[in-house]
C-alpha positions in Angstrom: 92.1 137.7 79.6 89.4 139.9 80.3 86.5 137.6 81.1 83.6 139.7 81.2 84.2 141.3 78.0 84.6 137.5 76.6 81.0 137.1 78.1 82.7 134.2 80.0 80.1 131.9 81.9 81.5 128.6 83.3 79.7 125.7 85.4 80.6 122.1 87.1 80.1 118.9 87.6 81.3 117.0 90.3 80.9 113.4 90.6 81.5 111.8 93.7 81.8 107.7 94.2 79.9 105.9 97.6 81.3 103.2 99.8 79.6 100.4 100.6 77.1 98.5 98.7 75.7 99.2 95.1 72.8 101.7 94.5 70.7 98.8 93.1 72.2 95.7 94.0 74.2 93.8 97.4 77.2 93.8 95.8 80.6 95.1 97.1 81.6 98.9 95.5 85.1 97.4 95.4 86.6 97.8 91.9 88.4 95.1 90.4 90.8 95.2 87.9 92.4 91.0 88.4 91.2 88.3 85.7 87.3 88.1 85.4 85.4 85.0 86.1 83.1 85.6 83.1 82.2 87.6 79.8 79.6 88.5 78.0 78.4 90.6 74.8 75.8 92.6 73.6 74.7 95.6 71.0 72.6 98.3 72.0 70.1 101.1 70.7 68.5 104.4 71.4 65.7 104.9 73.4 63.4 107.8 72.2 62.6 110.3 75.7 60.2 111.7 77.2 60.1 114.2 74.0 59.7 110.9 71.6 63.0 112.2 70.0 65.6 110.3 70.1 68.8 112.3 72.0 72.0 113.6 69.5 74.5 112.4 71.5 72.7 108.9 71.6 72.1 108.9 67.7 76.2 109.3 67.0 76.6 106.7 69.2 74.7 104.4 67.2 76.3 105.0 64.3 79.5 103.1 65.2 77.7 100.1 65.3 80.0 98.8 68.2 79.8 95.5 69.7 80.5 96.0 73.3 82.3 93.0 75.7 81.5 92.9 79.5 83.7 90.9 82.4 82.1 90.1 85.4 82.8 88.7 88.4 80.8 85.9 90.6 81.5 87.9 93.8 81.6 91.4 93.1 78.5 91.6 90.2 75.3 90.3 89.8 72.0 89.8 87.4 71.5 93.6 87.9 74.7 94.9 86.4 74.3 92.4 83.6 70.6 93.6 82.4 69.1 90.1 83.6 66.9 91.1 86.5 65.2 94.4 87.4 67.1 96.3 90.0 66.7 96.2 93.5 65.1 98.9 96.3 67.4 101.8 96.2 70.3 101.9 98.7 69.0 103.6 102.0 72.7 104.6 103.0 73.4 106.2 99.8 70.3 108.4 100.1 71.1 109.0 103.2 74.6 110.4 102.2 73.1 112.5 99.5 70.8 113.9 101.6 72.8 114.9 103.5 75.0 116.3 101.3 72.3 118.5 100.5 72.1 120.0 103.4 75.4 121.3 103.5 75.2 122.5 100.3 72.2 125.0 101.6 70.1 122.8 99.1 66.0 122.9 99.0 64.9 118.6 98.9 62.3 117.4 96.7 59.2 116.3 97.9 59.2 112.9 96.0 62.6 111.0 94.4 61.6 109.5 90.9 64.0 107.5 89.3 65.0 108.2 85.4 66.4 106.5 82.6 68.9 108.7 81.2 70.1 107.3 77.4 73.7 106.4 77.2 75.1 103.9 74.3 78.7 104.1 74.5 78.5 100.9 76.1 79.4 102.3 79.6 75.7 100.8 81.2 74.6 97.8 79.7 70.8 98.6 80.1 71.5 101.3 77.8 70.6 103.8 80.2 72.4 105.1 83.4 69.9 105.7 86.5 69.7 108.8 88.0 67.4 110.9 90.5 67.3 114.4 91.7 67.5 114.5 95.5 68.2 118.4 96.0 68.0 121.7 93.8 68.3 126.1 94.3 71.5 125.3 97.0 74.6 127.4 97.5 78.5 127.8 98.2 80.6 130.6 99.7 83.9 130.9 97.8 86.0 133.7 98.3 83.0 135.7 100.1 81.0 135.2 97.0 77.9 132.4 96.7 78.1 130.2 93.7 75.0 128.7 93.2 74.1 124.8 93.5 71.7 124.1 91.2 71.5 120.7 91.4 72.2 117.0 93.3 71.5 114.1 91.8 72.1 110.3 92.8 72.5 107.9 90.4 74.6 104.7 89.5 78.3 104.7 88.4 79.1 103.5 84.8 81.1 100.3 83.8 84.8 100.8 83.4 86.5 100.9 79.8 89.2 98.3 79.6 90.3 98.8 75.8 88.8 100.2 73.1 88.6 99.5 68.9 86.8 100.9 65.9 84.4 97.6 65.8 84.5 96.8 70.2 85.0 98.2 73.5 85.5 96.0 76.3 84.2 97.0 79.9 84.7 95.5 83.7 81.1 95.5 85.2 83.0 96.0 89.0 82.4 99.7 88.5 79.4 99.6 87.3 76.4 100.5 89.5 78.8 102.0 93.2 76.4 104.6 94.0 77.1 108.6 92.5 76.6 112.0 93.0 76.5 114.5 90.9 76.8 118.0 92.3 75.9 120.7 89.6 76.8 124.3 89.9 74.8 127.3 88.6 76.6 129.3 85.5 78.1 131.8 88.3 81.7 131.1 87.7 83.7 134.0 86.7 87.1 133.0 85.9 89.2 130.1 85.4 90.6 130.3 89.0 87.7 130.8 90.3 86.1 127.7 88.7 89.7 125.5 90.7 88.7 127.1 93.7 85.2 125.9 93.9 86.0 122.6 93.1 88.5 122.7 95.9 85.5 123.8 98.0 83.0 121.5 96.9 85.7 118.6 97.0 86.0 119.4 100.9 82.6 119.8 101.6 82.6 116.2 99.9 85.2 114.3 102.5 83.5 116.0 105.3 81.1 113.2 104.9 81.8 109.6 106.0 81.0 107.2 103.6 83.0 108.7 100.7 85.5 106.6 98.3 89.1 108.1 98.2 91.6 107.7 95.7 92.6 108.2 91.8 89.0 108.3 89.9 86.3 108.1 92.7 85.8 111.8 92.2 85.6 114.1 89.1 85.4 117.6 87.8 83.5 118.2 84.4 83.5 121.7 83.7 81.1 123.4 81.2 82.4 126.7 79.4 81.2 129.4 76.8 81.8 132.6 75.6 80.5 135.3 73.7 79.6 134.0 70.2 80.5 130.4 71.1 78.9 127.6 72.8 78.6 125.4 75.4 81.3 123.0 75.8 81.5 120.0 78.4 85.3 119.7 79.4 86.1 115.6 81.3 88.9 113.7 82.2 90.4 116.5 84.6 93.4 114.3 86.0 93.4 117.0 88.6 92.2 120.2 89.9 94.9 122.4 89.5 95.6 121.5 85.7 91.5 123.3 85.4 92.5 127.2 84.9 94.7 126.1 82.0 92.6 123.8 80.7 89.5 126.1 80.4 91.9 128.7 79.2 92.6 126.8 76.1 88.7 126.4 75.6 88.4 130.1 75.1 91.4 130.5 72.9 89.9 127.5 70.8 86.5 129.3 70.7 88.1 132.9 69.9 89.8 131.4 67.0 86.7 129.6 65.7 84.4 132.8 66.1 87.2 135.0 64.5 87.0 132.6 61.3 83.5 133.4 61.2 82.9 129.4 61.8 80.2 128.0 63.8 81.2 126.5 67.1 79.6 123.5 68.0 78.4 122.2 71.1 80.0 119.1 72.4 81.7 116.8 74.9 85.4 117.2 74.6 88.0 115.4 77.1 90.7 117.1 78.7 94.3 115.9 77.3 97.5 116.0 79.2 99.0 118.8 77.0 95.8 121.1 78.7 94.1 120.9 75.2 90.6 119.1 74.5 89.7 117.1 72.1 86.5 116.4 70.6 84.3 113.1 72.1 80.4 113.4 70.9 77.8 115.7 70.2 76.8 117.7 74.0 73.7 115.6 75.2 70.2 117.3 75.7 67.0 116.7 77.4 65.4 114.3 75.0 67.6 111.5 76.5 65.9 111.1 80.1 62.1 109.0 80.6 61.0 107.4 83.7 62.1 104.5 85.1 59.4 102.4 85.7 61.3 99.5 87.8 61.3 101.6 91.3 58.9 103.3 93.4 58.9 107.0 94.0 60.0 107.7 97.0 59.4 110.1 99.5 62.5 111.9 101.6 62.1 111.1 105.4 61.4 114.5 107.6 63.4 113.7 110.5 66.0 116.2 110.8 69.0 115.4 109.3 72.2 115.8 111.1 74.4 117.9 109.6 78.3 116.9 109.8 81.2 119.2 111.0 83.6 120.2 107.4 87.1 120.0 107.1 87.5 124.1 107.4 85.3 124.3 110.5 87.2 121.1 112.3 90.6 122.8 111.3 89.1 126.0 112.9 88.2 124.3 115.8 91.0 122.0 116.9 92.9 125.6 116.4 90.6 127.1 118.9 90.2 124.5 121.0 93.4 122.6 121.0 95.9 125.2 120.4 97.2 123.3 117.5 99.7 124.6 114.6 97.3 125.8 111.5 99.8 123.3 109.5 99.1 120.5 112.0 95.7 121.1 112.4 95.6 121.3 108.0 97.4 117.5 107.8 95.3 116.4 110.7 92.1 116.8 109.1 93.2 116.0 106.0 94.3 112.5 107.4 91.2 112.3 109.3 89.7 112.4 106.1 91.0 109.9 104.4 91.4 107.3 107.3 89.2 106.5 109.7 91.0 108.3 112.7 90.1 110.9 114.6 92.6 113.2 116.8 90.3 114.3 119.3 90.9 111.3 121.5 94.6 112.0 122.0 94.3 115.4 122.5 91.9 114.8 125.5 94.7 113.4 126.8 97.0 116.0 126.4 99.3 116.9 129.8 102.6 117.2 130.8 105.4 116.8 128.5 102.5 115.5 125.8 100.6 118.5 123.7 98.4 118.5 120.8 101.0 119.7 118.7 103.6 116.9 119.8 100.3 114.0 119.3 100.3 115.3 115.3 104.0 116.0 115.0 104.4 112.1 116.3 102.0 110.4 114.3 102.8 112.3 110.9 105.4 113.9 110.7 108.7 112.5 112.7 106.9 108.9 112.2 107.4 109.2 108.2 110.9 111.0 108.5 112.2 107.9 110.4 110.2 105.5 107.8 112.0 107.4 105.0 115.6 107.6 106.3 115.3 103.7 107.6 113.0 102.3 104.7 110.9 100.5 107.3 107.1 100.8 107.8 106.3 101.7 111.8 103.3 101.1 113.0 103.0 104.5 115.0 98.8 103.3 116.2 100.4 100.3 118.1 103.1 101.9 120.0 101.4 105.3 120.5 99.4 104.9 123.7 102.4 103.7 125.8 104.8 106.5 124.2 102.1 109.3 124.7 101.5 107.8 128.4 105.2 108.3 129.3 105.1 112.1 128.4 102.3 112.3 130.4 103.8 111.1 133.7 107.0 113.0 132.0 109.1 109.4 131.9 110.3 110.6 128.8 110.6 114.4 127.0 109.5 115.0 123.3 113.0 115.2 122.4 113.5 111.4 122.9 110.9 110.7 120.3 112.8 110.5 117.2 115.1 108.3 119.2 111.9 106.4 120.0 110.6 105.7 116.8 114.6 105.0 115.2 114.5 102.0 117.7 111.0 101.0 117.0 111.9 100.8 113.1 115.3 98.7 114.3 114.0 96.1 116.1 110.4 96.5 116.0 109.9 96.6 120.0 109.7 99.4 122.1 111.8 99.8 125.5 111.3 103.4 127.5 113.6 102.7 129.8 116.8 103.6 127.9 115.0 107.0 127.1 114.0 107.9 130.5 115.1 111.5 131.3 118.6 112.1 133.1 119.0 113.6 136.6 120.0 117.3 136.0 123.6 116.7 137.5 124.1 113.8 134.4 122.9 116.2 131.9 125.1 118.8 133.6 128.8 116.7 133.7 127.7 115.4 129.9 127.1 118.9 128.4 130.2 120.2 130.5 132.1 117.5 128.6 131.2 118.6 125.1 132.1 121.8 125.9 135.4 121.4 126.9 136.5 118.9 123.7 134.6 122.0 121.4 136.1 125.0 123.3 136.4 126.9 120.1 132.5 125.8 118.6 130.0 128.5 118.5 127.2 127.7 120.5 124.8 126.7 118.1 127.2 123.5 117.5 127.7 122.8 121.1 123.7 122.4 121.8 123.4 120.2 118.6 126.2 117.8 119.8 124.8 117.8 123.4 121.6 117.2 122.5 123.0 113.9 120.0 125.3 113.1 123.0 122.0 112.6 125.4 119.7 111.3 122.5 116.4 112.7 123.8 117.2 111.5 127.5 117.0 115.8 128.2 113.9 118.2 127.3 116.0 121.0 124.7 114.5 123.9 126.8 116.9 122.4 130.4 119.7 121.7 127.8 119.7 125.1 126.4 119.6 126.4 130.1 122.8 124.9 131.1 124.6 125.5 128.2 124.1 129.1 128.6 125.1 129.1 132.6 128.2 126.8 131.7 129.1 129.2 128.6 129.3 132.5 130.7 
């Protein structure tokens, strides 16, 4: 496709889920999904706006008429997410985070945070309105050498989490509702479909560069917002993940060519992203007459004190390249497990000497750790054992060819003993490998190194083995 001549123009919307406590509330962010403790009904309406008109998208919501069913839970929701008390002083560690995050995303702060009332009646917020505030605005990203503009960050509260739906009743789990959100809004600068994967790769890493963020399926999601030439603004959800996005908006065009070459009016709207890479229609696209103040919390004013900016995955990668002389693929995992655990690599690699490197450290605890979980189907834990394995190649007790060996044993018996893996006097090494070779007198030498080095089981460093098979070959 030829996007500029479409008169492409394509936006996101990330949304990113908080740890910790609620945005409005002392309850846990954990999400439940186990037999609620209570439940709960109610109906709702539209809310005229600031305009005094009553939203679109909120009007074809009321149409359905829906009765909408809440579970709760006694130690995981409160009066807050049920509607029965106002909410509580905003969470200081959540503005924190989204302060933060504007920083990195080159973002201008607002002088004062006020609090709106955006309408939504699907049922998702029982209030009938999801909070939200605008913490940053006129920000930036570099992808591919080329800014894409950040033109807004918001903070605001998670909605409730469907549980089944009917023509008459949805039912929702209140867990979700209320785990602090951000929602990181591009500027239409997009120019292709690739383009559009590739900065939400970007601002998804900019995203786990920051502590405090929730990991795993549905804490974080892409909406992406396409038009053409001659068709309209369309708001693509449900992205299961990035990579499906270039197909996905793809389809959106070809759906809008074929509408505009029928000479038939394309509507904006909400449409969800299905499996297939299709989208199907979900409501009328929402507009500004759906946000009003809310009245229940202060306006508040953003601290001064310079806020410290964090380190990103790409510049720690960098870094431990630099620094540590670590494997681009090690240092790529490394970070990426740093990311998601609470872990850091620097530690060990400070400790680096002798027979242990930087690249050994990441090659142990990831890589040769899960090849020996996999081919035993036991679970090792590598953080227990890992000091005292790391401390014998440091004093050179042991070579990093014993510690497949190592692990193998620890995924056996579950105990570690060094002593069987201590290296061999060079005269041992030397009578075992003469022995190989003479009951393989005919093997090419590629063979008689790989049976040596079984033979000795990691009691030998590879580079002395390979040394004296070559003088005892000549």
């Amino acid at each position: 496709m030829d996007y500029k001549e479409l008169g492409f123009k394509c936006g996101l919307e990330i949304h990113q889920q908080l740890k910790g406590k609620k945005l409005f509330c002392n309850c846990p962010t954990k999400i439940r999904k186990d037999k609620p403790h209570f439940t709960f009904q109610r109906r709702l309406r539209a809310s005229a706006g600031e305009s005094g008109k009553i939203d679109k998208a909120a009007q074809y919501e009321t149409k359905k008429s829906k009765l909408f069913e809440y579970q709760g839970y006694y130690d995981t929701t409160c009066l807050v997410e049920m509607d029965e008390e106002p909410p509580q002083p905003v969470n200081k560690e959540s503005l924190h985070i989204a302060l933060i995050m504007a920083k990195l995303l080159n973002m201008k702060v607002v002088d004062e945070i006020q609090f709106m009332r955006k309408t939504v009646i699907d049922g998702s917020n029982v209030s009938g309105f999801q909070r939200t505030a605008l913490i940053g605005y006129d920000g930036y990203i570099e992808v591919n050498e080329k800014k894409i503009g950040i033109d807004t960050l918001c903070l605001e509260e998670e909605a409730a989490q469907v549980i089944e739906r009917t023509k008459t009743k949805d039912i929702y789990n209140l867990s979700r509702l209320g785990i602090p959100l951000l929602e990181i809004a591009t500027a239409p600068d997009i120019e292709n479909p690739q383009e559009c994967k590739e900065t939400a790769a970007k601002i998804g890493m900019l995203l786990r560069s920051v502590s405090g963020m929730k990991r795993g399926i549905g804490s974080i999601r892409q909406d992406v917002n396409v038009s053409i030439k001659g068709g309209a603004r369309t708001e693509i959800k449900g992205f299961q993940d990035i990579k499906s996005i270039p197909q996905v908006v793809d389809n959106e065009i070809k759906r809008q060519e074929i509408l505009i070459k029928k000479k038939e009016k394309v509507e904006s709207a909400v449409r969800k992203a299905e499996p297939d890479g299709t989208t199907k229609y979900l409501r009328p696209m929402p507009g500004a007459d759906r946000m009003y103040p809310e009245t229940d919390i202060e306006t508040i004013r953003p601290s001064k004190e310079k806020i410290d900016v964090p380190e990103t995955i790409e510049e720690k990668k960098e870094r431990y390249v630099k620094k540590y002389s670590l494997n681009k693929d090690f240092a790529s995992i490394a970070v990426k497990f740093e990311s998601k655990n609470d872990y850091s690599f620097e530690e060990d690699f400070k400790k680096s000497k002798g027979n242990l490197t930087p690249n050994i450290i990441v090659d142990t605890i990831l890589i040769k750790t899960s090849e020996v979980e996999k081919k035993e189907n036991k679970t090792i834990d590598i953080f227990k054992f890992k000091d005292e394995i790391f401390n014998a190649l440091v004093s050179e007790k042991i070579t990093a060819s014993a510690i497949t060996e190592v692990l193998l044993e620890i995924a056996k018996t579950g105990k570690l003993d060094l002593s069987k893996y201590e290296q061999m006097p060079d005269s041992e090494i030397k009578k075992i490998i003469a022995k190989v070779i003479s009951e393989n007198k005919e093997a090419p030498r590629g063979l008689i190194m790989g049976k040596a080095m079984a033979t000795l089981k990691g009691r030998a460093d590879g580079k002395k083995v390979n040394e004296i098979v070559s003088k005892l070959l000549k």
